[in-house]
KERO-13385 format. One record per residue (C-alpha): x, y, z; residue in three letters; residue number from 1. Coordinates in pm, whole numbers, plus 50000, padded with zeros to 5 digits. Layout:
BEGIN
SITE	X	Y	Z	ALA	NUM
...
//
This chain:
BEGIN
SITE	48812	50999	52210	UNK	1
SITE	48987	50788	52513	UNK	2
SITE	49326	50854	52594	UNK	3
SITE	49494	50512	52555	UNK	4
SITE	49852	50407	52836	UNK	5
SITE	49965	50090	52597	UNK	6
SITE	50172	49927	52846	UNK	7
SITE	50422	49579	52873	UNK	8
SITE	50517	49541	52514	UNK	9
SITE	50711	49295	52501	UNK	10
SITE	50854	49424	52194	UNK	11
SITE	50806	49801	52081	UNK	12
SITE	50948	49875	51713	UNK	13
SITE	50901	50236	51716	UNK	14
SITE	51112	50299	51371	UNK	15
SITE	51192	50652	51505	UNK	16
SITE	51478	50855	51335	UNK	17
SITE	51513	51093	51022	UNK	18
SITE	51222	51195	50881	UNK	19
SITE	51300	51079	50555	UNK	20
SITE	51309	50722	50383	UNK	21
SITE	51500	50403	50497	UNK	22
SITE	51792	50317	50277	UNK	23
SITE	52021	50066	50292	UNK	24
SITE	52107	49984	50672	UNK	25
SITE	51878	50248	50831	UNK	26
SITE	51626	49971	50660	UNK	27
SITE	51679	49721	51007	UNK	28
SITE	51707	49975	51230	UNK	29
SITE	51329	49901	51386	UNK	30
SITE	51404	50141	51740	UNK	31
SITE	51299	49830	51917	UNK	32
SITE	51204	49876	52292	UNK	33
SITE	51119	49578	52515	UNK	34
SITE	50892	49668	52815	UNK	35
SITE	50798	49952	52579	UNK	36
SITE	50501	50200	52616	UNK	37
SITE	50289	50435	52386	UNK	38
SITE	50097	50715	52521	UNK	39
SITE	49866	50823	52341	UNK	40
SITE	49650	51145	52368	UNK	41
SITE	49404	51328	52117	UNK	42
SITE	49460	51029	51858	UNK	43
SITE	49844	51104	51859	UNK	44
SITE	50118	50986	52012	UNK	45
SITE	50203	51212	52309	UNK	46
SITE	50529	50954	52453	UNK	47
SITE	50727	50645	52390	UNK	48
SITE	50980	50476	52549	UNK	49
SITE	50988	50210	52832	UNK	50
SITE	50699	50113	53022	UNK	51
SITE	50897	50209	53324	UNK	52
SITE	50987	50578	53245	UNK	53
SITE	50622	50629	53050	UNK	54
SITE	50450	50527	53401	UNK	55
SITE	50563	50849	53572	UNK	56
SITE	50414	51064	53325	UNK	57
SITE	50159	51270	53415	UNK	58
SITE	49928	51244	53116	UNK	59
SITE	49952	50814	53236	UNK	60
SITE	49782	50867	53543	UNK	61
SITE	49517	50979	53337	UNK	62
SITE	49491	50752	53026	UNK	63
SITE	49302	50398	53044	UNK	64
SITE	49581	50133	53044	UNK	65
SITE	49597	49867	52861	UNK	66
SITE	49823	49571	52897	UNK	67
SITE	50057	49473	52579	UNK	68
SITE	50225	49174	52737	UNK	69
SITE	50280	48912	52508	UNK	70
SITE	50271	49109	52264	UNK	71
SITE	50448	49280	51942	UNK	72
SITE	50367	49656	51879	UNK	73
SITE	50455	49800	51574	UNK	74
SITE	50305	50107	51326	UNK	75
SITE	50012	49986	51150	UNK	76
SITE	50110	49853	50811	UNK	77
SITE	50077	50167	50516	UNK	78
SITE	49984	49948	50168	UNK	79
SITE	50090	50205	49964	UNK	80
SITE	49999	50009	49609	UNK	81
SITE	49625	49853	49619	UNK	82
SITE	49324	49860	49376	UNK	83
SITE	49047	49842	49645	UNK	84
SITE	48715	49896	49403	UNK	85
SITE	48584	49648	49201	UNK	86
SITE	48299	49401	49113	UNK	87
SITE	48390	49037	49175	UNK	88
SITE	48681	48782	49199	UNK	89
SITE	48906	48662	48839	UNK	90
SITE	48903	48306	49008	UNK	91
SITE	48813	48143	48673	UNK	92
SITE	49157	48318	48525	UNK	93
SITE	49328	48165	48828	UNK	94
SITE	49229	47814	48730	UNK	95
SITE	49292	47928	48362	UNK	96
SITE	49657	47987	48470	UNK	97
SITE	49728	47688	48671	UNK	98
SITE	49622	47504	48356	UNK	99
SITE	49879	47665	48172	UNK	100
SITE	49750	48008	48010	UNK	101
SITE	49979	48292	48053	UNK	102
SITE	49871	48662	48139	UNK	103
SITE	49854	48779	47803	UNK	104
SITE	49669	48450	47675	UNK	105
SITE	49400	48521	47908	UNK	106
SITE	49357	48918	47825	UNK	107
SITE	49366	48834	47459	UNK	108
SITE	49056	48558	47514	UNK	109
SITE	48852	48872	47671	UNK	110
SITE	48975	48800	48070	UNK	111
SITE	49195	49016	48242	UNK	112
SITE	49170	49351	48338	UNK	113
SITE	48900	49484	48035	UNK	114
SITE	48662	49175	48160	UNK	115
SITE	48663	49408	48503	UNK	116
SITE	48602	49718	48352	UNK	117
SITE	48322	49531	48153	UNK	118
SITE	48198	49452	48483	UNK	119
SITE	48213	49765	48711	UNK	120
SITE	48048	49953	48429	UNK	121
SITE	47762	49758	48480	UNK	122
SITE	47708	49821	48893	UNK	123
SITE	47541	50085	49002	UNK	124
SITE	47838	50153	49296	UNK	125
SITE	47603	49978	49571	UNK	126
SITE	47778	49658	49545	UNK	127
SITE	48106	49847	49474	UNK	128
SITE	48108	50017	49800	UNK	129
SITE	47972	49732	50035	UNK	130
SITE	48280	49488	49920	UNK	131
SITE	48545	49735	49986	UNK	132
SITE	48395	49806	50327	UNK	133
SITE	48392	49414	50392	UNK	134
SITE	48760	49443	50225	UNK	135
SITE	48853	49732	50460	UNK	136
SITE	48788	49558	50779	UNK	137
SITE	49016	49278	50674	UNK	138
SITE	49242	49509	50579	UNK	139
SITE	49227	49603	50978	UNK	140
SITE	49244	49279	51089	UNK	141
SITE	49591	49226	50971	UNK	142
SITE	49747	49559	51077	UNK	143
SITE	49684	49811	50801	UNK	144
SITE	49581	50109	50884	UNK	145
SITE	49618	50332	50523	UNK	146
SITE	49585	50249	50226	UNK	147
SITE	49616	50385	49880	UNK	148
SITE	49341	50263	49621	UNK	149
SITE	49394	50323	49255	UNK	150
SITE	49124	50358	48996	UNK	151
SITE	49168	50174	48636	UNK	152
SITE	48873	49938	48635	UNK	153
SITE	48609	50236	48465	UNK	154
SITE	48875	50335	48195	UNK	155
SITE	48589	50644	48077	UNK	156
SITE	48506	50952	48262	UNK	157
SITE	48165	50861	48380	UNK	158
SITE	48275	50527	48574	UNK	159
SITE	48639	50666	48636	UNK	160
SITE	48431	50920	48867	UNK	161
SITE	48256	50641	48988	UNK	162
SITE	48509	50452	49166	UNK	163
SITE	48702	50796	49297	UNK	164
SITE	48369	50899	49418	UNK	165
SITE	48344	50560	49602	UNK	166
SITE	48715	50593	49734	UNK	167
SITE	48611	50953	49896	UNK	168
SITE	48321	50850	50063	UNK	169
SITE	48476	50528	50238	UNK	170
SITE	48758	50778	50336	UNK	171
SITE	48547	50962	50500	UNK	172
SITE	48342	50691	50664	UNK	173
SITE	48625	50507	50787	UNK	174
SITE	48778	50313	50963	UNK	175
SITE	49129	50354	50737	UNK	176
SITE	49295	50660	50605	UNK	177
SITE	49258	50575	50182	UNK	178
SITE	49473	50797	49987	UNK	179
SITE	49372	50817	49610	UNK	180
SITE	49473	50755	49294	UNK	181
SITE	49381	50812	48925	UNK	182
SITE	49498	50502	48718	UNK	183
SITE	49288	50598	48412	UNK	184
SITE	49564	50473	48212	UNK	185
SITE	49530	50083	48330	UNK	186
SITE	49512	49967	47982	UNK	187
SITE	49373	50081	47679	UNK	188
SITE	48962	50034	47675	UNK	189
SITE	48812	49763	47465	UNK	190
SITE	48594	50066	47267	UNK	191
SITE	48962	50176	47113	UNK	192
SITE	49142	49876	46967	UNK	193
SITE	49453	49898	46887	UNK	194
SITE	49501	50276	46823	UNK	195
SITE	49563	50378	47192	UNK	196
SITE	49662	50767	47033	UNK	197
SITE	49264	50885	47078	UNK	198
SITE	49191	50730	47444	UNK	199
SITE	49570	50923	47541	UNK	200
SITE	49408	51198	47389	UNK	201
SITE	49114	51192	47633	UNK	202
SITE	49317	51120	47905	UNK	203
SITE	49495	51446	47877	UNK	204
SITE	49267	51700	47757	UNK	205
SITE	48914	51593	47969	UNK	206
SITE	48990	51321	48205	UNK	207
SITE	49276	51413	48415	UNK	208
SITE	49149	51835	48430	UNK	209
SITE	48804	51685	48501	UNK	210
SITE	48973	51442	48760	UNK	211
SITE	49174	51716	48898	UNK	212
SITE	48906	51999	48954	UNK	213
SITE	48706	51762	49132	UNK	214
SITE	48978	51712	49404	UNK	215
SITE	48914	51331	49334	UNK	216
SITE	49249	51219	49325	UNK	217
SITE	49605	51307	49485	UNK	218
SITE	49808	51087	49243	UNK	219
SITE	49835	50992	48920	UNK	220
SITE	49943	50647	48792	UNK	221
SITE	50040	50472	48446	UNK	222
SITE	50076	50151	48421	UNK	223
SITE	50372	50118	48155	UNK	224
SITE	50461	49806	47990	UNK	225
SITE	50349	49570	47721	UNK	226
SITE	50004	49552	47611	UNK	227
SITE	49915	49893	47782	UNK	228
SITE	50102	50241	47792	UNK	229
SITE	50485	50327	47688	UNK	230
SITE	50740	50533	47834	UNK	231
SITE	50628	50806	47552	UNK	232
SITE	50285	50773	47640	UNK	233
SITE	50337	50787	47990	UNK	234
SITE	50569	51113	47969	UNK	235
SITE	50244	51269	47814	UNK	236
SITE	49973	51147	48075	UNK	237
SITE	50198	51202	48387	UNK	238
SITE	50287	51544	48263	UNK	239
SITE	49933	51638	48218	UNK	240
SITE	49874	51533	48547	UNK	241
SITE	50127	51674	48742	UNK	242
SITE	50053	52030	48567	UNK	243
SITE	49685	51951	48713	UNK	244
SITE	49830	51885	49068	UNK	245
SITE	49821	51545	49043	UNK	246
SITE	50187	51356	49171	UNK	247
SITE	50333	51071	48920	UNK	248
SITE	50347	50675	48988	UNK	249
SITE	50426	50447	48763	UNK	250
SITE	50368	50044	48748	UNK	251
SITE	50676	49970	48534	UNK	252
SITE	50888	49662	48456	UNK	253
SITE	50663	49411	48571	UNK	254
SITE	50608	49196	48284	UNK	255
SITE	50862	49335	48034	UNK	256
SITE	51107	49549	48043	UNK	257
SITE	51016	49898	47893	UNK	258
SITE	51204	50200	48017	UNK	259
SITE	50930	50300	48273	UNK	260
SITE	51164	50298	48582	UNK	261
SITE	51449	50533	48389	UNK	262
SITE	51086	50744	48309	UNK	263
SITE	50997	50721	48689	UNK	264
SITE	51347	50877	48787	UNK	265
SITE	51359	51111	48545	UNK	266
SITE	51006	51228	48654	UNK	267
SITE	51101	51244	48994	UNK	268
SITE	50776	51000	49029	UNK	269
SITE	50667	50930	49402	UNK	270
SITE	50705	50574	49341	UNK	271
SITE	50711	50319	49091	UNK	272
SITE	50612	50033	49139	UNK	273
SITE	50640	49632	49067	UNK	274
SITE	51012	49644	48899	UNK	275
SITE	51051	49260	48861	UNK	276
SITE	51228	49362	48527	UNK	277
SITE	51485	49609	48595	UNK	278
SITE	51835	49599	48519	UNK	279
SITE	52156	49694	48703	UNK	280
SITE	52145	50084	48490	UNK	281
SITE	51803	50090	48642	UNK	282
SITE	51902	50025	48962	UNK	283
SITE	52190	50254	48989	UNK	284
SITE	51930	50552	48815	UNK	285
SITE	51661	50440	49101	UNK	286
SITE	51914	50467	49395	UNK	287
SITE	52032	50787	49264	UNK	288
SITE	51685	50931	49280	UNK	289
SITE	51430	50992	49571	UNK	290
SITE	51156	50731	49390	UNK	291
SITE	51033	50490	49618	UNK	292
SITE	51059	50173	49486	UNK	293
SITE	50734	49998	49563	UNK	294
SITE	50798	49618	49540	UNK	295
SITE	50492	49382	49528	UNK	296
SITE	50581	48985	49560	UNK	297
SITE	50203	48908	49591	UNK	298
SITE	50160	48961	49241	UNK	299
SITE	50404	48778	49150	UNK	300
SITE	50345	48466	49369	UNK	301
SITE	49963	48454	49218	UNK	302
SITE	50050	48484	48874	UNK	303
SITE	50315	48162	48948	UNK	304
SITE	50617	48354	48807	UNK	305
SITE	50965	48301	48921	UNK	306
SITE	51129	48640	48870	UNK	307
SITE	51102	48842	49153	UNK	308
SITE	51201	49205	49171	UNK	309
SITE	51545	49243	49301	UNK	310
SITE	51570	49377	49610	UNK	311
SITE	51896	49244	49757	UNK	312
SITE	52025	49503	49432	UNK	313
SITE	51810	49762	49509	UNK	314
SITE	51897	49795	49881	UNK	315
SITE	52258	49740	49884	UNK	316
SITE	52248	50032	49591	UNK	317
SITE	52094	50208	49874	UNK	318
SITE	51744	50247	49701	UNK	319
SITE	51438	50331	49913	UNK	320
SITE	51240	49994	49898	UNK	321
SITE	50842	49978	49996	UNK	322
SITE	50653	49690	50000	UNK	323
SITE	50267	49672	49942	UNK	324
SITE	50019	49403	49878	UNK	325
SITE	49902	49487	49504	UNK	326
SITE	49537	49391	49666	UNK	327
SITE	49304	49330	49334	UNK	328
SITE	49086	49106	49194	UNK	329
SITE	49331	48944	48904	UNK	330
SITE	49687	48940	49015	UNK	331
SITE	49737	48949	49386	UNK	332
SITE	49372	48902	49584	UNK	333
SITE	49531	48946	49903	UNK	334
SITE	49502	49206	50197	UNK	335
SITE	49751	49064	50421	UNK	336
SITE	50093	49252	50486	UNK	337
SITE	50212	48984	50703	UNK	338
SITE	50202	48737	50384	UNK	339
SITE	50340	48992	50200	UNK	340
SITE	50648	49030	50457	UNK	341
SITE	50676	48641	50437	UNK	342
SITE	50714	48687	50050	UNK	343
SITE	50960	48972	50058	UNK	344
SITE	51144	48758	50343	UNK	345
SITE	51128	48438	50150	UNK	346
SITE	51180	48511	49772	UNK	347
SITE	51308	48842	49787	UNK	348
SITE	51568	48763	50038	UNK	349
SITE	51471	49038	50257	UNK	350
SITE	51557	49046	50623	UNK	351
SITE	51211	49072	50875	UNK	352
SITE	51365	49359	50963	UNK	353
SITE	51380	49505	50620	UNK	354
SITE	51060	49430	50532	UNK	355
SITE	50855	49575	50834	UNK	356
SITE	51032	49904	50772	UNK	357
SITE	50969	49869	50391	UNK	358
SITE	50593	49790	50498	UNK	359
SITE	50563	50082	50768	UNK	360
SITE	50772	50409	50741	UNK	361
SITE	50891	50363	50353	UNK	362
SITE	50538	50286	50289	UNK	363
SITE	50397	50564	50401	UNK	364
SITE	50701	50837	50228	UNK	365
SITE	50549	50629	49918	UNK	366
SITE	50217	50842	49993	UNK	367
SITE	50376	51163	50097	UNK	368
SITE	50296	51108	50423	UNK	369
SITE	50655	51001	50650	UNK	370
SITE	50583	51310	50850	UNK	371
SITE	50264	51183	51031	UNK	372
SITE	50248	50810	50963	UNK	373
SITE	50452	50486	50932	UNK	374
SITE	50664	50528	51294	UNK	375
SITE	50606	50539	51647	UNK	376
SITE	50737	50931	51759	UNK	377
SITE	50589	51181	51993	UNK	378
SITE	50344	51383	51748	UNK	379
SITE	50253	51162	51495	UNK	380
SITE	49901	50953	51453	UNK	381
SITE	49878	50695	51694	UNK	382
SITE	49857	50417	51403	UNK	383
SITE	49972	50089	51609	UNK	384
SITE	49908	49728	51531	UNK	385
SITE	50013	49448	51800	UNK	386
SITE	50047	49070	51685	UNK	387
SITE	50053	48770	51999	UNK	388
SITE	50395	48684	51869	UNK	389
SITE	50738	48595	52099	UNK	390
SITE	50960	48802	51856	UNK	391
SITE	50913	49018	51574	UNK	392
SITE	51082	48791	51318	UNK	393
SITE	50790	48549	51377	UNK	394
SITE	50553	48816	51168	UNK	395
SITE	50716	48628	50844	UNK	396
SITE	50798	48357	50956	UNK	397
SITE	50463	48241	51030	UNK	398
SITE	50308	48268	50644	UNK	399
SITE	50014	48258	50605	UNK	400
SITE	49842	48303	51010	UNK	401
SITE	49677	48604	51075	UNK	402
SITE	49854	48671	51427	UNK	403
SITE	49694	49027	51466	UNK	404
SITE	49534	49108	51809	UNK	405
SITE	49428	49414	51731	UNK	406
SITE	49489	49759	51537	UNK	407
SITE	49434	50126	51610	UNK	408
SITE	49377	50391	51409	UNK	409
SITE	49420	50775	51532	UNK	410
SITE	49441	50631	51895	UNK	411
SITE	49031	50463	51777	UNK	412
SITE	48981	50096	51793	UNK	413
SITE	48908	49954	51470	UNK	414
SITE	48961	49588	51558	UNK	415
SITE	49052	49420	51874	UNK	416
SITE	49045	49001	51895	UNK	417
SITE	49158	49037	52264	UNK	418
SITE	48909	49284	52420	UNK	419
SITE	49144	49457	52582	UNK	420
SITE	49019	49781	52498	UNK	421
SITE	48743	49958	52660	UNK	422
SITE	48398	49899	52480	UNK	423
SITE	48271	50253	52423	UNK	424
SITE	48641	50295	52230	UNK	425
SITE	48530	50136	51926	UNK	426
SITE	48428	50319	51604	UNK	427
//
């Protein structure tokens, strides 16, 4: 493992302070250092500061240098809300929509999430695993360096396993940290109609233990709203899970609103996530409580809605806010953070500033990992992206260009436009 002198940034956001999550004002504060350095040794971050005080280290003299100038160096991006396995593209629902047909239109015509599932429990996992590793170093190439990836497309035990199974072994290949999730409650399978009581049932009492003993999954997820799983249901399957081991999440108040984020508080859920519903009780309960609210504008740019989730409310009622792409094949096919910043910037009315921390260091308490990830401090991974940008405003405000030069992971190349790195440092 090379021991990396990152020299000459022209701008360093290190994020450093409490080891806790951003709220309200502390959400700006990026630690930004111009001229700034990272030292990195052993895949962590040994010293950072300016490139004029890091030079007289001794462990410098040492480390291979590399020149930064130009550019922007920030943590790598931690997408704390993605569904990373599955079969193929929804592009005929996406030309279904712009011709008019809503969400629920297209799931009740046999589209939508249960025309996955039909899909992934067809594939044998070959073609499951070689598109997520094709997904994963895109994923790279625009700064993100962990990831969570949710189950929900097997909705039985056999194909649940399937797609946790997958998730372990490209965590352990590389080249991103994936933390997991068990979303067996996506929606209610096709095999149970309308009487969503039994498949609840097997959630509880097989799936989740079964889940659980296998060490497949670190989090639990319901996705709580109409046409899937309410509050009450929710209580049941999150309970289960958490007496299993298993932490709550909760995708709540996206399309209606339900009672899932006054569920997720009461909890004391991780996150929950989406939120484009919520009202101003909901926001006071959320702020009140250490949920992470994970906000995801991708979603709700591809589905052509208007409502957004309100984060101006959120953060001046001193919620922590996250924001993550939503990556999946019917709602928000995207792996790019930097689009998702220009979203959150845009339509959300979120400062740059805002956003990068909410994408970075609020990202990463979202996955129970602030302590390691998500900021640029002496003992934590050396997770650093750097984009060939004048100023770190122009992340978002160039939508839609992939300005990333190149991303490490644990102080390891995993992509690098520029070739600034020595060779033999790549995976």
């Amino acid at each position: 493992m090379s021991d990396f002198f990152i020299a000459h940034c022209r701008q360093l956001l290190t994020l450093r302070g409490p080891r806790q999550p951003r709220r309200g004002r502390a959400l700006s504060d990026l630690g930004l250092v111009r001229d700034g350095a990272v030292l990195i040794r052993d895949g962590n971050i040994e010293a950072v500061g300016s490139t004029r005080s890091l030079e007289r280290h001794p462990s410098a003299r040492r480390a291979e240098k590399v020149s930064a100038k130009d550019l922007v160096v920030l943590p790598g991006f931690v997408d704390s809300h993605t569904h990373l396995v599955f079969p193929a593209s929804r592009a005929g629902e996406y030309e279904q929509r712009i011709l008019g047909a809503s969400y629920e239109e297209i799931a009740r015509r046999g589209g939508g999430i249960l025309s996955t599932v039909k899909k992934l429990r067809r594939d044998s996992g070959k073609l499951l695993l070689h598109q997520a590793r094709q997904w994963l170093a895109e994923f790279a190439a625009h700064g993100t360096t962990t990831l969570e990836a949710k189950s929900g497309y097997g909705l039985d035990l056999k194909n649940e396993i399937k797609i946790l199974e997958t998730i372990r072994r490209l965590n352990r290949e590389g080249p991103l940290e994936i933390v997991s999730t068990f979303l067996g409650a996506h929606v209610v399978p096709r095999e149970y109609g309308r009487k969503p009581e039994p498949y609840v049932h097997l959630l509880v009492r097989r799936m989740i233990p079964t889940i659980a003993s296998r060490g497949l999954a670190e989090f639990c997820d319901v996705f709580c709203d109409r046409e899937a799983f309410t509050p009450a249901q929710a209580r049941l399957i999150l309970t289960a899970a958490r007496v299993c081991g298993m932490e709550p999440r909760l995708h709540a108040e996206q399309l209606t609103r339900t009672g899932g984020a006054r569920l997720a508080a009461e909890l004391h859920a991780v996150s929950v996530d989406h939120l484009e519903r919520v009202n101003r009780a909901d926001i006071r309960r959320l702020a009140g409580s250490e949920t992470i609210c994970t906000l995801l504008p991708g979603a709700v740019f591809h589905l052509g809605k208007s409502t957004h989730a309100p984060a101006r409310a959120l953060i001046e009622a001193g919620a922590a806010v996250a924001l993550a792409t939503d990556f999946n094949p019917g709602t928000s096919p995207t792996v790019s953070m930097p689009m998702i910043l220009s979203l959150a910037c845009n339509e959300m009315r979120m400062t740059p500033a805002e956003a990068i921390s909410a994408a970075t260091i609020n990202g990463a308490h979202a996955l129970r990992r602030g302590d390691r990830l998500g900021s640029l401090e002496r003992g934590k991974q050396a997770d650093l992206c750097a984009f060939e940008l004048c100023d770190y405003r122009e992340i978002p405000y160039y939508f839609g260009v992939n300005r990333c030069r190149w991303t490490l992971k644990r102080g390891q190349v995993i992509y690098d436009s520029t070739r600034r790195f020595p060779r033999e440092a790549g995976p």
